[in-house]
N, C-alpha and C positions, 0 to 999 in steps of 0.2 A: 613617620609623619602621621599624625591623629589628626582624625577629620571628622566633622560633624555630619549625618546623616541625614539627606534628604531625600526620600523614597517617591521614585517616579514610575505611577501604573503605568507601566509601558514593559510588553514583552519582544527584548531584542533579541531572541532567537538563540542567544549566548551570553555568558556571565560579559555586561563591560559596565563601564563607569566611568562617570566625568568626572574631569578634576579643573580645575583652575588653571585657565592656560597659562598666566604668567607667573602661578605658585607652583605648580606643574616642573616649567621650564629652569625655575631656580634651583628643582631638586634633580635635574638631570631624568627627568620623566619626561618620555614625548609619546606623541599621538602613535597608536596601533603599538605599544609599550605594554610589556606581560608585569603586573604588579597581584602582588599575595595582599588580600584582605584579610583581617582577622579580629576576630570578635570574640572575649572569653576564649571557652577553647577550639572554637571552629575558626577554620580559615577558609580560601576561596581564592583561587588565581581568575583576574578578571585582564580584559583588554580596553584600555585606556581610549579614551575619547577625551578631545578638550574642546574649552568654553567659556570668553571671558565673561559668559551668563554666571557661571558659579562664583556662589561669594566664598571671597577666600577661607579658609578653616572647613571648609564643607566641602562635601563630595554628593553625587546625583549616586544613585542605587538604581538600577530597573531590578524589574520582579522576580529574575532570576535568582540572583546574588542577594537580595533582602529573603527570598525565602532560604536557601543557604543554609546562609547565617543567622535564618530566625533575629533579624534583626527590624528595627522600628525606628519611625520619624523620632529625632532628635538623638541617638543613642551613638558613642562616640567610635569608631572602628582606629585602627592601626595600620597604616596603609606603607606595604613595604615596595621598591622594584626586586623582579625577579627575575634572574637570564632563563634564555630560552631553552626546554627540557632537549634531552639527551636525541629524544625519535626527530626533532630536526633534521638534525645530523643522519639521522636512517634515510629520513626522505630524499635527503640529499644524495643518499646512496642509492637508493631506489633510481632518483633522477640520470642517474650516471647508470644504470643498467645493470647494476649488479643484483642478485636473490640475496633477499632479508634471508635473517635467521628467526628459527622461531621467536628467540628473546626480543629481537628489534621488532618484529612485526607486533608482539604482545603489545611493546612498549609504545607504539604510534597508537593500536586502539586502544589501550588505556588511557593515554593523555586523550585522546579524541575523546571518550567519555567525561572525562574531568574536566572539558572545555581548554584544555591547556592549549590546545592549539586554534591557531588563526584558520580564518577561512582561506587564504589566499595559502597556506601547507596544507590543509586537506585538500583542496584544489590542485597545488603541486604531485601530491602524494598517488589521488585518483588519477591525474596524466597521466603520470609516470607509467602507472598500472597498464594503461589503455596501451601505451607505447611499447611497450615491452614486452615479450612475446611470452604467452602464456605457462604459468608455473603451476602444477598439481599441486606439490611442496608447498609452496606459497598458500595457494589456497584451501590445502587444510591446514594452516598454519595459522591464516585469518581466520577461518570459521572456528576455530576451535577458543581464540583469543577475543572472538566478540561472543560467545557461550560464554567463557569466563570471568569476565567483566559484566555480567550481568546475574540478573533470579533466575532460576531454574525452576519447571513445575514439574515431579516427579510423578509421573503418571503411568506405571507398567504395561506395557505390551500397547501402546498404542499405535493407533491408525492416524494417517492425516492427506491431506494434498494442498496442492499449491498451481496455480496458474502465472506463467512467468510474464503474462499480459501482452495486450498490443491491441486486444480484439474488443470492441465496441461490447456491452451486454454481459454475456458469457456468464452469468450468474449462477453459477454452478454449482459454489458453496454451501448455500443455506438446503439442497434439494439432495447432496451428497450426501451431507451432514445427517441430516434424519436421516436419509436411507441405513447407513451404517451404525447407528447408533439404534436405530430399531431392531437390527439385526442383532442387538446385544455386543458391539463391541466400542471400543470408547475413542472417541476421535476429538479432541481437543483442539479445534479451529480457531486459530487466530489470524485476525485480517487487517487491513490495511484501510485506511482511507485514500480517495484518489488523490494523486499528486499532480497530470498532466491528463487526467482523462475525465467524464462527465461525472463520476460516478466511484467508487472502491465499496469491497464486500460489505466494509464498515460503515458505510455511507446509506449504502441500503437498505442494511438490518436496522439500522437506528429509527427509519420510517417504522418498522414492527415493535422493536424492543429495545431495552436498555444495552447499550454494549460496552459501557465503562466498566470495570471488573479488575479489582486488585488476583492478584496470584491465588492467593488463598481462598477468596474467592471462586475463581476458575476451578480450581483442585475441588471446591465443593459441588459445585454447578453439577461437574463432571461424573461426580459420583452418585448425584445424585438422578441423572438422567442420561449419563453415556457421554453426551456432547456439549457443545457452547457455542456461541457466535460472539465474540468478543475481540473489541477493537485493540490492535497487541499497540499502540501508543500508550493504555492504559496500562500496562505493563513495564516491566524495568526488562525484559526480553532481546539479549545484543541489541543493548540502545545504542552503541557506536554503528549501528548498520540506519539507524539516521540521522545522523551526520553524513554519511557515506552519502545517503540518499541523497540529500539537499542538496549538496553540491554539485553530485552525479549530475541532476537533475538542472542546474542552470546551465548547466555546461553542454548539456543535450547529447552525454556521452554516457555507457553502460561496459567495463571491463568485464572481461568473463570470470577473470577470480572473483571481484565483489558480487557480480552476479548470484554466483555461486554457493557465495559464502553468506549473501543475503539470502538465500533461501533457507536452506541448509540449516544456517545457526538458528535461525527460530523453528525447527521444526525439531531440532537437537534438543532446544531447552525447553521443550514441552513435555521431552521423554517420549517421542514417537518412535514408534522401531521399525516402520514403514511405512511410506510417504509415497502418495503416487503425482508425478511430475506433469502438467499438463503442458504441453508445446505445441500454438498455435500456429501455422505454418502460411503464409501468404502474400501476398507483394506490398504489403502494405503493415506489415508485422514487423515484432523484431527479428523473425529469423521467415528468409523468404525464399531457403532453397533447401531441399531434402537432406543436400551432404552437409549443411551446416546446422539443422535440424538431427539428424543422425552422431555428427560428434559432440552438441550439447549433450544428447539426452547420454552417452556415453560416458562424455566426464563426469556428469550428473550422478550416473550410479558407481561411476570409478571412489569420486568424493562422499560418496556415502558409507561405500565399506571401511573407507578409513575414520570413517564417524560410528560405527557400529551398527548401521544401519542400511534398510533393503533400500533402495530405492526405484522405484518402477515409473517407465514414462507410456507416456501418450503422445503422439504426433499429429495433432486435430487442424481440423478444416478454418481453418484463419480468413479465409478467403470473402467474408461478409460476417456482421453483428451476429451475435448467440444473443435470438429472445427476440421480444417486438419494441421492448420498452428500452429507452436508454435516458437512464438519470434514476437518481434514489429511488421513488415513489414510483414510479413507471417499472421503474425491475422490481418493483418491490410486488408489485400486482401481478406480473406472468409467473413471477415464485407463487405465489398463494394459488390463484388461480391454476397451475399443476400438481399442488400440495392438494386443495379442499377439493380437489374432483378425480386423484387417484390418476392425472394423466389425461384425462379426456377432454380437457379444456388446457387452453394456454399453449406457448410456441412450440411447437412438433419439435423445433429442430434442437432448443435447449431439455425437450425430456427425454428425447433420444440419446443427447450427450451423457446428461447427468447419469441415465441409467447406465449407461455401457461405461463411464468412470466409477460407479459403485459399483459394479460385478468385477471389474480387475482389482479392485481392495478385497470383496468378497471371495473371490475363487482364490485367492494366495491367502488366505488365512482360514480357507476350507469350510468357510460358511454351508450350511445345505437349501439355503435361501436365497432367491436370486432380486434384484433389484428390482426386477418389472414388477412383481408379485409382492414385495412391500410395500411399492410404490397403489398399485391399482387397490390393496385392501387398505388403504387408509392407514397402515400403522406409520408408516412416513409421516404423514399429517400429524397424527395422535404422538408422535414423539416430539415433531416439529412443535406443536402446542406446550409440550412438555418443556421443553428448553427453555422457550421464549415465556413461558412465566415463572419459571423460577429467577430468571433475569430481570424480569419487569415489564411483559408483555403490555404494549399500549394498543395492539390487534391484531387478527391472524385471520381475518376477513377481507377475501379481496377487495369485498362492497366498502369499504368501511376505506380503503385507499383514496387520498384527497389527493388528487390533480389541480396545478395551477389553473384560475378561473380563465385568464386568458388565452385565447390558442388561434391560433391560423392554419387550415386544412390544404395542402400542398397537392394542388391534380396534375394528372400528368395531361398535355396538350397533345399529345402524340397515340399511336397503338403499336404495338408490340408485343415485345416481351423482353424480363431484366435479363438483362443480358451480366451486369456485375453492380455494386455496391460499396462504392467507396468508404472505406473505412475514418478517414481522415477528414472528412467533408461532415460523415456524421459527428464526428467528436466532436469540429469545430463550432457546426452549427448549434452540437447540445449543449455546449460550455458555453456559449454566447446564450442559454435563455436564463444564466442563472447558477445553473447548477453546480456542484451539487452544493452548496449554499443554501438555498433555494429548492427543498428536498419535491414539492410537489410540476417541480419544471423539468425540461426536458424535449427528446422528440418521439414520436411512436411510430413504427415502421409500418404498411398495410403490406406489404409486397417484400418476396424473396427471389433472390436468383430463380429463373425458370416459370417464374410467372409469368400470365399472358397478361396483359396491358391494354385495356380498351382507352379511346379519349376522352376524358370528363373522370378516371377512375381514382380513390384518392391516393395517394405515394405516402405522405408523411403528415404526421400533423404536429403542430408546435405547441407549447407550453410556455410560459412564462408566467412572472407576479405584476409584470409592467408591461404597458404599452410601449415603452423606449426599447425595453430587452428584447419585447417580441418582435420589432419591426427592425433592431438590428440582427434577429434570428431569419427573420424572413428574405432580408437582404442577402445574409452569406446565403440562404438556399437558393438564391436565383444566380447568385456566383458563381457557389460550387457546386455543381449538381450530384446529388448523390446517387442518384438512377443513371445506369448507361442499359439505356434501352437497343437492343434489334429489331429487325423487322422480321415478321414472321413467317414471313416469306425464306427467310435464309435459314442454313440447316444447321 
């Protein structure tokens, strides 16, 4: 079937295309239908949508499938049906409880990359996973097959970490990052954008610097100042681990092989040969008991020897926000503000962490330099500067951090002291001002567990671009409260 090209800006998240419902139905094509598009010598498997909006002879393109195929308004494609690929059949076998082989596991993230499969078999596929009792096998079988279907950046002997999340803040990256790369050795950081929280490392940096960076790129960055902070979307880096992600994600479900194999494969194709693992531990995390904490960070390093790699954890205090600020520009400011003053300014409790995560990278790779002492002489800073402008620093001045003009100051009516700090209350209320969309909104914390609490004192203060966001931020605050105050009276 030849069909004429009508390109519609629109990004559907995956190759699909409309066709003509009732030209469609005469060639035995129906709706959620796998068909090979092809163009000269490029082809493209897209998934079918119908519409008797489309004039017959024509087909809709979204952005996906037109860049492809480098194809253009009016330009004729080939439109064939195609049956569904082989990894189907895997999934099916997944679904029935049986261990893939390497080759079928290969085979499902490969098509996962090449969009060949539907959302409703990646969705199949992640069940399955979640259902089934966990497989070592399996999940170096996945990680090794989402490294391979992607770029690799070869980087010798590096360093890196990773935070498996949960924890409000915890901005640990960008203050790690310089530490170890002051100290002269090379840590290739790639980060994420947030997907269910205020805020991701990538979300952050991007208030300081540019963090779009091809491979080759990154490889230069790296050499030429040890580190990077670059958002790994920007990258071809186990793209099938988002895919994995998005679906994981509507489903509000986390297996521990893709877990696993989501950390792992991006830290595999950076070329790190040692990775420190951070695992926040708390009731409101994803991991919120010591023995289930103890056998991640266990698999964690079991899945790294068979990747060639060290892997070292941390089992950190999850239990309230890392930092004051939560949302891009707000974490963007307690970074700088412990970067430009060597530590003496900015949240105790994220330089504490930061430091004592750069000295277990330092003392396994036998640095004679310890993080406090990079940190407090400014070479931290002076590196941190270093990175962020070869990337395209737009500032490295806390002064210079622009906060949403609107805000509402949240006191507490009571005296005490914090007793706890709901983690889930903050997220929700910082993703209701905006953020991270909205890179100068958010919430700022006054108070930590243990603090004493007079009445009239301030708890949190809001941010937002609007009046509408702010006073629906204001609202969840009087819902949920994120202070659980005692009295001081109690011991």
């Amino acid at each position: 079937m030849e069909a004429k090209v009508k390109t519609v800006d629109i990004r559907a998240g995956k190759p699909v295309v409309i066709l003509n419902k009732r030209e469609a139905g005469e060639r035995s094509i129906f709706l959620g239908d796998r068909v090979c598009i092809k163009y000269e010598d490029r082809e493209e498997m897209s998934i079918v949508d119908l519409s008797s909006g489309v004039p017959r002879g024509n087909v809709f393109l979204f952005d996906e499938t037109t860049e492809c195929l480098d194809v253009k308004e009016g330009d004729v494609v080939n439109i064939e049906p195609t049956i569904k690929p082989d990894s189907v059949d895997y999934i099916k076998k997944k679904i029935g409880g049986e261990e893939l082989s390497r080759e079928e596991t290969y085979s499902i993230v490969q098509d996962a990359v090449k969009s060949r499969l539907t959302d409703p078999e990646l969705m199949a596929y992640t069940t399955a996973i979640q259902m089934s009792e966990f497989s070592m096998k399996e999940a170096e079988h996945l990680t090794k097959a989402m490294v391979e279907t992607g770029e690799e950046i070869n980087i010798e002997g590096a360093l890196d970490k990773h935070c498996i999340g949960g924890v409000p803040g915890n901005r640990t990256t960008p203050i790690v990052v310089s530490i170890i790369a002051a100290a002269g050795y090379k840590i290739p950081k790639t980060s994420s954008r947030a997907i269910t929280s205020p805020a991701g490392t990538a979300d952050t940096m991007e208030v300081i610097t540019n963090v779009k960076h091809g491979a080759s790129e990154v490889e230069s960055i790296v050499r030429k100042t040890n580190g990077c902070f670059t958002w790994g979307g920007s990258l071809n880096l186990a793209p099938a681990d988002d895919e994995f992600i998005r679906v994981r994600d509507s489903l509000n479900i986390d297996p521990l092989e893709q877990l696993l194999s989501s950390v792992l494969a991006k830290k595999k194709a950076v070329g790190a040969e040692t990775v420190l693992i951070d695992i926040p531990m708390g009731e409101e995390t994803k991991v919120t008991e010591h023995e289930e904490a103890d056998k991640l960070s266990r698999y964690f390093k079991e899945l790294g020897r068979k990747l060639d790699m060290e892997v070292l954890t941390i089992i950190s205090d999850g239990s309230q926000p890392v930092g004051n600020g939560i949302g891009p520009a707000l974490e963007a400011r307690d970074i700088l503000e412990i970067l430009e003053t060597g530590g003496k300014k900015g949240p105790v409790d994220l330089r504490e962490k930061c430091i004592k995560m750069a000295d277990i990278l330092l003392q396994k790779v036998g640095s004679e330099k310890g993080a406090e002492d990079i940190l407090e002489s400014g070479e931290a800073y002076e590196k941190f500067k270093d990175i962020t402008k070869v990337q395209g620093a737009r500032t490295t001045s806390s002064e210079d951090i622009e906060l949403s003009k609107k805000k509402h100051v949240v006191k507490s009516d009571t005296r005490g002291r914090i007793k706890e700090i709901k983690n889930s209350a903050v997220n929700k209320i910082a993703k209701s001002t905006g953020c991270p969309k909205e890179k100068g909104s958010g919430i700022y914390l006054h108070k930590k567990v243990g603090d004493p609490v007079d009445e009239g004192d301030e708890l949190l203060t809001i941010y937002s671009e609007t009046d509408k966001r702010l006073q629906k931020a204001v609202e969840l605050a009087e819902k949920n409260k994120v202070f659980v105050l005692k009295s001081l009276l109690s011991k």
